[in-house]
FINU-91071 format. One record per residue (C-alpha): z, x, y. Coordinates in pm, whole numbers, plus 32768, in hexadecimal, padded with zeros to 4 digits. Each point is the difference from the previous one (the first is absolute). Layout:
ZXY
...
END
This chain:
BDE8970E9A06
800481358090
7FC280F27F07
7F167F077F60
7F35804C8140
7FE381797FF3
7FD57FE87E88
7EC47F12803D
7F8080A8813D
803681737F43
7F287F527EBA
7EBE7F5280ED
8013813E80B6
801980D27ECC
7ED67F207F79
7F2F800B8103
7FEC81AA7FF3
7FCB7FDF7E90
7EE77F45802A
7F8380AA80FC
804181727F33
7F497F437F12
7ED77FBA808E
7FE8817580BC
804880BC7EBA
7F0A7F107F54
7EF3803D80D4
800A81608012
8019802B7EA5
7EC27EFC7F89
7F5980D98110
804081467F7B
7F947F677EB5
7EA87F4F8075
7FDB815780BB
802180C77ED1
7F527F197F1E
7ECF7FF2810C
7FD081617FC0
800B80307EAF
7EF87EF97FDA
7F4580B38124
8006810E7F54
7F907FA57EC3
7ED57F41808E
7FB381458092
7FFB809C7EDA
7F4A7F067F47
7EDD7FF88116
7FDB816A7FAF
7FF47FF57E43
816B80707FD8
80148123811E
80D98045813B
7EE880FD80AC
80747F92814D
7F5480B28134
811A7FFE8108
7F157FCD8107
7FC17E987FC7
81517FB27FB9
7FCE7ED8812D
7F287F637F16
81117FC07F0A
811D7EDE8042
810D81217F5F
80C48106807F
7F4281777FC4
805A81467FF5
7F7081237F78
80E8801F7EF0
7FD37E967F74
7F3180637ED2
80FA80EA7F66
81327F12804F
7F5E7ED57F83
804F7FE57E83
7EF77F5D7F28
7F1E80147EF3
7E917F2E7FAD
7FA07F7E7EBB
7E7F7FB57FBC
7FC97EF37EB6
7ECB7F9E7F79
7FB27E877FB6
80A780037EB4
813D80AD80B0
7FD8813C7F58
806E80EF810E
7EF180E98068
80A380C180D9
8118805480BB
806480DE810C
818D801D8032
803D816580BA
806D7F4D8138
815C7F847F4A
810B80EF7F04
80B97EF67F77
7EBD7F867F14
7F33808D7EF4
7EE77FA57F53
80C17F617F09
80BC7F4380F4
7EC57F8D80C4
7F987F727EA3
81297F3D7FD0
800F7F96813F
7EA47F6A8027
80597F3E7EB4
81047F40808C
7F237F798133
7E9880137F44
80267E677FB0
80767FCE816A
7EC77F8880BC
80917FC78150
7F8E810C80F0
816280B3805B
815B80187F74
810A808D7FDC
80A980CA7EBF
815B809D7FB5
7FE781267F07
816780398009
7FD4814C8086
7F347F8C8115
7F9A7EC280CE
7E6F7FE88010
7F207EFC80D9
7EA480167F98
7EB87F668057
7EC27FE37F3E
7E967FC3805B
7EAF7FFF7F33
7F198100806E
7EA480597F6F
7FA981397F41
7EE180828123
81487FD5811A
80C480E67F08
7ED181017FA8
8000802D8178
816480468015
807F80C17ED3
7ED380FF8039
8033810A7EE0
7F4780567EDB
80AD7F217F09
7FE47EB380F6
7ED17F757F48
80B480157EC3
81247F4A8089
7F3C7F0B809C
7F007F107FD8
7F0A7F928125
7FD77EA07F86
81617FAE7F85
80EB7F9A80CF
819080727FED
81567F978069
80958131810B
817C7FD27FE1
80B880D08109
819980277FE1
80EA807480F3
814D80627FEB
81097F1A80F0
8137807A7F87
804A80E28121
7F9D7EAE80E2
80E37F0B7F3C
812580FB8054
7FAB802A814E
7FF37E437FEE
8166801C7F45
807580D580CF
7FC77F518163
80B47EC27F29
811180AD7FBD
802380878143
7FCD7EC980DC
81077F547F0C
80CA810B805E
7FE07FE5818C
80087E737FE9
8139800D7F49
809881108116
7F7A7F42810B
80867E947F8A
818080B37FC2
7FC9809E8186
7FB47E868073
810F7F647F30
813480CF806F
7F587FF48189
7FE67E967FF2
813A7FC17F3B
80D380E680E8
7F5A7F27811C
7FF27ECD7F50
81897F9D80D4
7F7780558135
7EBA7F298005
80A77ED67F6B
80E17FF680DE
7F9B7F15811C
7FF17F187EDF
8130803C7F90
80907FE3814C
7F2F7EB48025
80937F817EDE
816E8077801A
7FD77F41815E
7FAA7EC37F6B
80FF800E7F1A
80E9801C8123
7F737EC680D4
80007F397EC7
818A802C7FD4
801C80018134
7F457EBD8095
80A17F757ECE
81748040808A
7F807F86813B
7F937ED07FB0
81407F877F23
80BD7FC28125
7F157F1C80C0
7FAF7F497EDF
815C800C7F9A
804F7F2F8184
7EBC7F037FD6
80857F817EB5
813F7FDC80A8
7FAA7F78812A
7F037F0C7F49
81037F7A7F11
80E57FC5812C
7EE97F2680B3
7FFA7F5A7EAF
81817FAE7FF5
7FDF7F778197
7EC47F4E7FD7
7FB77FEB7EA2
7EEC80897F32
7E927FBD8059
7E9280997F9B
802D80F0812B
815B80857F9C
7F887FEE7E74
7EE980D78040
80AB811F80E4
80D980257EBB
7EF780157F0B
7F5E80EC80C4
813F80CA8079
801C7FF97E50
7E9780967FAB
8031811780EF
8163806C7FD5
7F2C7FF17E85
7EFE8101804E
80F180C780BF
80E980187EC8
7EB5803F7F1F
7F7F813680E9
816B80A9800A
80007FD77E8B
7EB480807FDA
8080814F8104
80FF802B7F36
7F6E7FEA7EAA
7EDA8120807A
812B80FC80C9
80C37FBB7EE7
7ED880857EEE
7FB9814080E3
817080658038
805D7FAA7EA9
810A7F588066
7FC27EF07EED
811C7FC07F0D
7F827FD17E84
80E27F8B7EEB
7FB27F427EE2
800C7EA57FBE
7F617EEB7F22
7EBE7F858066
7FC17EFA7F12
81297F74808D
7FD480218156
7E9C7F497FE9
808B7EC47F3D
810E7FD58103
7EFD80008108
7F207F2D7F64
81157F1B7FC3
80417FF68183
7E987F848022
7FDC7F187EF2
80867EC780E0
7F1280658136
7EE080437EEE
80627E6F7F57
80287F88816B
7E8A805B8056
7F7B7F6B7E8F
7FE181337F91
801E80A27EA5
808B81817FD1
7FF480A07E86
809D81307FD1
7FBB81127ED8
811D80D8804A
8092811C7F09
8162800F7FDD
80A381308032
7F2A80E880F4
80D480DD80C8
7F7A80CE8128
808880F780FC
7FD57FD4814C
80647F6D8133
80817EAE7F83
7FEB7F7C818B
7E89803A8021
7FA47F8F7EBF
80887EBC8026
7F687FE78142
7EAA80527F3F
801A7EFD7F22
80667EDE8121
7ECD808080B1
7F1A7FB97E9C
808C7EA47FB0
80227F758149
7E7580888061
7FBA7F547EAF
80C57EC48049
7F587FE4815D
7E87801A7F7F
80337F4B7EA5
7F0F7ED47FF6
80D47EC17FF8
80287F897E81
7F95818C7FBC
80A780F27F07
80CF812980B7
802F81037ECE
80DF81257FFB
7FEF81167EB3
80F4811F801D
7F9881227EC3
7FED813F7FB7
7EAF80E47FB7
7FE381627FDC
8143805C808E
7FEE7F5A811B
805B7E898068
7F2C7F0C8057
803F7EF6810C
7F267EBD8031
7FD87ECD80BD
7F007F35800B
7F8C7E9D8099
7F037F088001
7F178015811F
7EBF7F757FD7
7F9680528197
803C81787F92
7E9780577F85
7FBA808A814E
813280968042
7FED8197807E
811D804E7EFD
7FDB8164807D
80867F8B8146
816A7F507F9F
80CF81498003
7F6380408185
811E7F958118
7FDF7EAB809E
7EE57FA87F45
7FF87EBE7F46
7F077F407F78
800D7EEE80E7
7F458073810A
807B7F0E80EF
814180777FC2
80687E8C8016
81867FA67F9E
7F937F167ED0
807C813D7F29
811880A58093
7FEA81808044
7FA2810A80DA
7F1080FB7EF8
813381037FF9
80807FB47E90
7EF980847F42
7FF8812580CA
818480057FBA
7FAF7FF07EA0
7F0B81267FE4
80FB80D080B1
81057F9F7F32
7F34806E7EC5
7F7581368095
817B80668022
80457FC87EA5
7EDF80EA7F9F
7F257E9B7F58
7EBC7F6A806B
7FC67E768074
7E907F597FDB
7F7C7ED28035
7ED37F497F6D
7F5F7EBD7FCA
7FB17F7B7E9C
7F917EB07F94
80CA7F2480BD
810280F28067
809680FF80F0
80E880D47F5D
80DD813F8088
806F81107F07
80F08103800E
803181567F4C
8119807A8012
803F81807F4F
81517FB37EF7
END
């Protein structure tokens, strides 16, 4: 139980600066992209407003919602391609960029002619391009591309498609990069927490431990403790009994002097069976199963006929098991006698021992048609039973189920319980 603790308080803790890492590294990284991204767009617009040119004058860089320098228009890579309305290319102007030439720009325009959304983005292979396109009249051109062979380029009353690329690559690294890097840190920083909180994992567990270990001690305890007084009551009843004879007053301090020495025996048991799983102090040797469950259910069947009752049984022959022989025999008592006790009277109590997948499979089931709103989540919780009232119509104390679990969890299974048709059945994995 113990090391189950740190294990589970190192994992939420562990999962909890994951998620966390998560969302940091996340965040920084969508807003080094959207940053990024912003100004390559920015700066394309910009260079659409103006026909396919970065003449910026540096003192009106306020105006402009990117960052400026002096330098920008020889470190900014790109090149603008001018098409007329039959997407002949006109002209092009590509001495801001080395890595394209004229027969490049060709190609390249091509591949995104039949694209009529307004921006994109395009992998040469040698580079990584975003572009953005516009239409833009012949007289806006004329205006801009002043030279003596403008008017033969353009036309005043036609109207053309201004495609202007720029080269991200450099950016995408820079995006790569800062991945790689905050995957890096996150990875360092979750190894720093997990040793710190795994080499202090004892320490901070350990009121709880101490909590628990002091429990553990009261229960055994109290339980020695009370043996002896119970031990003289009985007596001391049963003497009354012989002087005066037996009566409802005398009858009842015995039944009652029985039911707790009961749950005192049950919570020992149940000390025992946990100290027992974290010490490993539990002997396993192998025995027959199949066996062991027919004998038991033979030790019911007159209770189960006595009660008009029915019990089938689909039991394989043969199944041996290693283990601790004591405990499992105590898990299967605790499964036929909960199933006895809540049967239906005139139900069916059915009990299939099999094998699936390498591992055995343990059931019993029992009619119950008051079951349907039954927590079945809640049977393996101590002292809880069903009967809210926690009348003595049906005889326990909400221990043996707990038992039970234990008992599994020892043995390395898994116990569940659910309710189907008319039906609660338990079932028990058990690793061959």
């Amino acid at each position: 139980m113990i090391k189950k603790l740190r294990i589970k308080f190192v994992s939420i803790a562990s999962v909890t600066i994951i998620l966390v890492l998560i969302l940091v590294l996340a965040s920084i990284n969508f807003v080094n992209y959207y940053s990024e991204y912003s100004e390559v767009v920015s700066i394309l617009s910009y260079i659409s407003d103006h026909n396919g040119r970065l003449n910026i004058d540096y003192r009106k860089s306020d105006d402009l919602n990117f960052h400026i320098t002096q330098e920008m228009p020889y470190e900014t890579r790109y090149f603008t391609v001018i098409a007329d309305s039959e997407g002949n290319i006109v002209f092009n102007d590509f001495s801001h960029i080395a890595s394209v030439s004229k027969r490049d720009i060709k190609r390249i325009y091509n591949v995104i002619s039949k694209n009529k959304s307004g921006k994109g983005r395009l992998n040469t292979g040698s580079n990584v391009l975003f572009y953005m396109s516009k239409r833009v009249s012949g007289k806006e051109l004329l205006s801009e591309y002043k030279s003596e062979y403008s008017e033969e380029l353009f036309d005043k009353g036609e109207n053309y498609r201004l495609v202007v690329f720029m080269d991200i690559s450099n950016r995408l690294y820079r995006i790569e990069s800062m991945f790689f890097i905050s995957v890096i840190a996150g990875l360092s920083c979750f190894l720093i927490f997990f040793l710190i909180i795994s080499a202090l994992s004892q320490k901070i567990v350990s009121p709880v431990i101490e909590s628990y270990e002091k429990q553990k001690e009261f229960i055994t305890n109290a339980g020695h403790e009370l043996k002896t007084p119970l031990a003289i009551i009985s007596a001391n009843t049963e003497v009354m009994e012989a002087m005066d004879g037996s009566n409802e007053w005398t009858q009842s301090t015995l039944n009652q002097v029985k039911r707790l020495s009961g749950l005192v025996n049950e919570l020992i048991m149940l000390a025992r069976i946990e100290e027992s799983g974290e010490n490993a102090k539990i002997i396993y040797e192998t025995f027959e199963l199949s066996k062991k469950v027919n004998e038991l259910i033979n030790d019911f069947r007159p209770v189960v006929e006595q009660q008009d009752k029915f019990i089938r049984t689909d039991i394989i022959g043969g199944i041996k098991f290693k283990g601790n022989q004591k405990s499992i025999h105590e898990l299967i008592s605790i499964l036929l006698d909960n199933a006895v006790k809540y049967c239906d009277e005139g139900g069916f109590i059915k009990v299939k021992l099999t094998i699936a997948k390498k591992n055995i499979i343990f059931t019993v089931s029992n009619t119950y048609k008051e079951g349907k709103n039954v927590n079945t989540n809640r049977f393996f919780e101590r002292f809880y039973r069903e009967d809210s009232s926690h009348n003595q119509e049906k005889a326990g104390y909400g221990i043996g189920l707990s038992m039970a679990e234990s008992i599994v969890k020892l043995h390395k299974g898994k116990i569940s319980a659910e309710y189907s048709g008319d039906d609660i059945s338990f079932s028990v994995i058990l690793p061959m």
